[in-house]
C-alpha positions in Angstrom: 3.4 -141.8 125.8 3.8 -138.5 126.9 1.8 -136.1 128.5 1.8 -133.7 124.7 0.7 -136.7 122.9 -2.4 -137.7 125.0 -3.9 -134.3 124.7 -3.5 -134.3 120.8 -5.0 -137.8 120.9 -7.7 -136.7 122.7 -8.1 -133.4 120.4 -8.2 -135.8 117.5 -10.6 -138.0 119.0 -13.1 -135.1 119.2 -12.5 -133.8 115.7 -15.3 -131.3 114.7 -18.2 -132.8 116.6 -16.3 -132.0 119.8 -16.8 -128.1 119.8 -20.1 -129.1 118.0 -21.5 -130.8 120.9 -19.7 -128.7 123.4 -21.6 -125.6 122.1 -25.2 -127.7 122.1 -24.2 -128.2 125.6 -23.7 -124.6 126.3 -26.5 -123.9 124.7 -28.9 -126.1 126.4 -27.3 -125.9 130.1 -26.8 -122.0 129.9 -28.6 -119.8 127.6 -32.0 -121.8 127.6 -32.2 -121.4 131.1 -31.8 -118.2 130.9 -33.7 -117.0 128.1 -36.8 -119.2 129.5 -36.1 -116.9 133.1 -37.2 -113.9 130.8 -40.3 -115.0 129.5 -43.7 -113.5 131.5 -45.3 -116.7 131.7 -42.4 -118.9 133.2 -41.5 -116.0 135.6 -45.4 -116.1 137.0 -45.0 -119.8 137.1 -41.6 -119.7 139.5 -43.7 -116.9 141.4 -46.8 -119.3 141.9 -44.5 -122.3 142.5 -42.0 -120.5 145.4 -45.3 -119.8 147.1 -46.5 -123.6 147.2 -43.0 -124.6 149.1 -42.7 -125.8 152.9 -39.4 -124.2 153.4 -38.1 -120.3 151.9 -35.1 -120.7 149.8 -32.9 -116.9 150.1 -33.3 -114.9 147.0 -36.1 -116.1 145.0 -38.7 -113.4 144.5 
């Protein structure tokens, strides 16, 4: 089998749940994140949390 028809076999295995469940994991893995990092609350959490750890980590707060 060549190396053309692998890919389209893999493309076809996918179907439409592929880019389904590839922009779920987007979703979850980038823009949560970083729509959670703009709410008050969670930012004052990171704040009080950064000041409970043993070692300084470069660029937080």
């Amino acid at each position: 089998m060549s190396e053309k028809q692998k890919g389209e076999s893999f493309l076809k295995k996918g179907g439409k749940w592929g880019a389904i469940i590839g922009a779920v994991w987007i979703g979850l893995n980038i823009v949560v994140p970083l729509a959670l990092l703009r709410i008050p609350a969670v930012q004052k959490y990171l704040t009080a949390f950064k000041d409970k750890l043993p070692f300084d980590i470069p660029g937080l707060g």
